[in-house]
N, C-alpha and C positions, 0 to 999 in steps of 0.2 A: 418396533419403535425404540429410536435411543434416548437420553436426553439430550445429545446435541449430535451436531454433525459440523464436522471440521474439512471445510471446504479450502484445496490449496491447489492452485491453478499452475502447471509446470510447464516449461518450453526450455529445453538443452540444458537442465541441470543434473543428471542422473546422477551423480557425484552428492551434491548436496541435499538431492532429494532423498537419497538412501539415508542419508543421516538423521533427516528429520523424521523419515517415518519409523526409525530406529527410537528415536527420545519418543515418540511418542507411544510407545511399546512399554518404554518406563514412567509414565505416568501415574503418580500415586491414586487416581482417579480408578476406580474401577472400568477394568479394558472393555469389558461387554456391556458397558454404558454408555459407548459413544463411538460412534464411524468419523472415515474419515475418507472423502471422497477425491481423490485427486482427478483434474482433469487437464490432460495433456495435449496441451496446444498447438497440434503439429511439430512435437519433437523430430530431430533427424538425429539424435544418438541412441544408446540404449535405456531412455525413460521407461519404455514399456517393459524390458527386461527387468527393467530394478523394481516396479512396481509389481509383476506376476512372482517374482523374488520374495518380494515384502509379504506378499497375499498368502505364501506358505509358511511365514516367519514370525508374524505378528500374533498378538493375542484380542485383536481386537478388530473387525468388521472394515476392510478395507476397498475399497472398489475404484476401478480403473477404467476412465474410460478418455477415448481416444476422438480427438476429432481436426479436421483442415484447422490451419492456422486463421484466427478471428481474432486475436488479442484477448488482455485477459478480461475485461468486461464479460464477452460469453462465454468466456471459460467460466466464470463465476457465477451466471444467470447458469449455467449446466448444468452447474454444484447443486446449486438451489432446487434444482428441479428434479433432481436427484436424490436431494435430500430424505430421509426418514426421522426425522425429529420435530420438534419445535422449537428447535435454537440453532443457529449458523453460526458459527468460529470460521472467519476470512482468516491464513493467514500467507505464510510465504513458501517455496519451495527451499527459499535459505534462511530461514526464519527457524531455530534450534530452541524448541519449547524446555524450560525448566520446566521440573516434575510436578510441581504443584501448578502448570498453565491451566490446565482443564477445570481442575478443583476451584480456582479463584472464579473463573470464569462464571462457573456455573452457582457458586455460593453468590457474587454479584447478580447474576440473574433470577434469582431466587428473592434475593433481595429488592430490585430495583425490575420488577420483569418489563414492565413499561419503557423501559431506557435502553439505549446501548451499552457497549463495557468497552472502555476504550483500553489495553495493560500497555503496559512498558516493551520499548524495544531500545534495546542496546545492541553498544558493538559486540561481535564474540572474539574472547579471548583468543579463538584458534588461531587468529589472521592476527601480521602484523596490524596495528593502527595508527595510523600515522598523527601526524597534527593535523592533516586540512581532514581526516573522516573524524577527530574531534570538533574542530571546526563545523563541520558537519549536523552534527548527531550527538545528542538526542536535544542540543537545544538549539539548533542553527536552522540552513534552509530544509534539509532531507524531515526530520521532524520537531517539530515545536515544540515542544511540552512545558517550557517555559514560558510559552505564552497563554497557558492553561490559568486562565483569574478564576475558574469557578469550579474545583472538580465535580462539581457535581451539575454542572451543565459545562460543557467543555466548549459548545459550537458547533457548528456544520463541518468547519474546516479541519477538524482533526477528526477525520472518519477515517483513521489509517487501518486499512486492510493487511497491511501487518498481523495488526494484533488486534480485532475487532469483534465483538461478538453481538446478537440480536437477536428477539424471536423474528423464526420465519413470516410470519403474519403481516409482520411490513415491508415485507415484499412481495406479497401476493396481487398489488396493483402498481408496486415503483420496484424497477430491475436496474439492472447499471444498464448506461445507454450506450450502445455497441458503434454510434458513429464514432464515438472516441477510439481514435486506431492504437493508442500507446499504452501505455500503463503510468496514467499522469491526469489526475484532476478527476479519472473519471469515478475516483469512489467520492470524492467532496460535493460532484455534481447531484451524484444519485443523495451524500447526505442533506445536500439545500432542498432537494423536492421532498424529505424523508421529515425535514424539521419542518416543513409545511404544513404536514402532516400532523404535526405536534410530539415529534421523535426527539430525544434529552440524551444528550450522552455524557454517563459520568466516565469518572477514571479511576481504575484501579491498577495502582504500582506494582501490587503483588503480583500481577498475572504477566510474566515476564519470557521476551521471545527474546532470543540473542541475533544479531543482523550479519549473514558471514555474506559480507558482499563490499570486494576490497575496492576503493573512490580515487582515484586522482582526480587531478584539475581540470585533465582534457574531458575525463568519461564523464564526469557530473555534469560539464560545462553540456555534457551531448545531452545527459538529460535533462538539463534546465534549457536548452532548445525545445526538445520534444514537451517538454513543458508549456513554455510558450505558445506552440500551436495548440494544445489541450485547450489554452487559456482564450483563446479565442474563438475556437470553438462554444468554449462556456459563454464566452461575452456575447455570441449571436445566440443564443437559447436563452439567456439569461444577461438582457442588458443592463440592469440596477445593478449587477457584480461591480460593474465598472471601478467604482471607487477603491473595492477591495482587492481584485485581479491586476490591476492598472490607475492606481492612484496620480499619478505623473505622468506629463505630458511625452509620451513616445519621442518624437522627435527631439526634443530637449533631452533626454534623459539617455537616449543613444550616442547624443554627444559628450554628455557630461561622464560621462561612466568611458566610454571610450579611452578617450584622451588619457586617464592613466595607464593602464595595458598597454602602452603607445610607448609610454619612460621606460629609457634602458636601468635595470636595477631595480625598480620599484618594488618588486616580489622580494629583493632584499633587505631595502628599506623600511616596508610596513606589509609584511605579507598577508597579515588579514584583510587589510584594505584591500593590495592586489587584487586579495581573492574573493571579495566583496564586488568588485567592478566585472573583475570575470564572470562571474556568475549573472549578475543583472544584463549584463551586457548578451549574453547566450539568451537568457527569458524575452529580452525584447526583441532579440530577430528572430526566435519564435512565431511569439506573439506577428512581426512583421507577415511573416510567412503563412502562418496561418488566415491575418485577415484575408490575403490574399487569393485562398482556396474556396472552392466551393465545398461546404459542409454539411455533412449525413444528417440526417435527424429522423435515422430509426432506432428503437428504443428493443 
């Protein structure tokens, strides 16, 4: 038994996965107090290499396991079930834990064991950053935490798998729900049914993951698509979201956001705006696209 277990779901990063399971090797946390489960998504590079690499490298309890591409929802319901603790740490394969992540973690859960622990994620210095991954991160679309009015109840909406931790125990009846094919909405999904429950998530700033995962205009725009669909998905399982997934009327709102994208120069003129319309404009033909689908609902 550990005190936690740090589940981090990989697909085609062996590059950055080495590194994380490297920091977490330097953890000021004592190493043989805590696993760290990766499970690997249908990799087609060498994940499984850097991982059996890791397993004779590390000084702390690593296990690897391999299975068909399913996205990461079951990658992360595998973790769980794999698990040997009573605490889960969700976080990234590019997610580069400071030395105290583990320690803040588990001092929050110590403190608060009824709640979740939401830490910090920021850019990593390693990568250029540009303006639009400011734009971005940590108080734009990718995560919020300036919308954060209560740290100590945060909301449903920032259950970022990032940087998330929780006892196991409340997941023994609610799992992430594997109709979602992407890796978009479905940790906020699993947190709406979790605060059901009566699940509180605070925040702590100290418990800090660095985010090496470099953003242009085009790639965000793909995943505020992939978003979109998430998000409809959410709105047939969960139709009161409505106001908060889709506060505006679609139709209108595809015109109105359009029309600038349209102007030659705009991205010169006001490129936060620009790039405000791009992105909404990518979430609602999403959203378009997914109403359109017929939608899984196993869990």
């Amino acid at each position: 038994m550990y005190d936690i277990s740090i589940i981090i779901p990989s697909h085609n990063r062996s590059k950055l996965l080495k590194k994380t399971l490297q920091l977490l090797n330097e953890q000021i946390y004592p190493r043989h107090r805590f696993e760290a489960i990766v499970v690997d998504d249908g990799s087609t590079d060498d994940t499984e290499k850097t991982a059996n690499e890791a397993q004779n490298s590390v000084d702390y309890k690593l296990k690897y396991i391999k299975q068909a591409p399913r996205g990461p929802a079951s990658a992360r319901n595998k973790g769980i079930k794999e698990s040997a603790s009573d605490f889960v740490l969700f976080t990234g394969d590019d997610i580069f834990p400071a030395k105290n992540l583990i320690e803040q973690h588990i001092t929050s859960l110590r403190q608060h064991p009824e709640a979740a622990v939401l830490g910090f994620v920021g850019w990593s210095k390693e990568q250029e950053v540009t303006d639009f991954m400011h734009y971005l991160a940590p108080n734009g679309f990718q995560f919020r935490y300036g919308t954060i009015k209560n740290p100590d109840d945060c909301g449903f909406r920032h259950f970022y798998t990032s940087n998330i931790s929780l006892a196991k125990k409340w997941l023994k009846e609610e799992l992430f729900d594997e109709g979602f094919p992407y890796g978009a909405l479905e940790d906020a999904e699993l947190s709406y049914r979790l605060k059901k429950r009566g699940l509180r998530i605070i925040f702590n700033n100290k418990a800090i993951g660095y985010h090496f995962h470099p953003m242009t205009v085009e790639s965000f725009c793909h995943r505020m698509r992939l978003t979109g669909v998430s998000s409809a998905i959410m709105l047939k399982k969960h139709p009161e979201l409505k106001p908060i997934l889709l506060p505006i009327n679609r139709t209108a709102a595809g015109i109105i956001f359009s029309i600038p994208i349209k102007i030659p120069f705009m991205e010169k003129i006001n490129k936060r705006f620009y790039w405000y319309c791009r992105v909404v404009n990518s979430y609602l033909e999403g959203i378009k696209e997914g109403l359109a689908k017929k939608i899984p609902t196993t869990t």
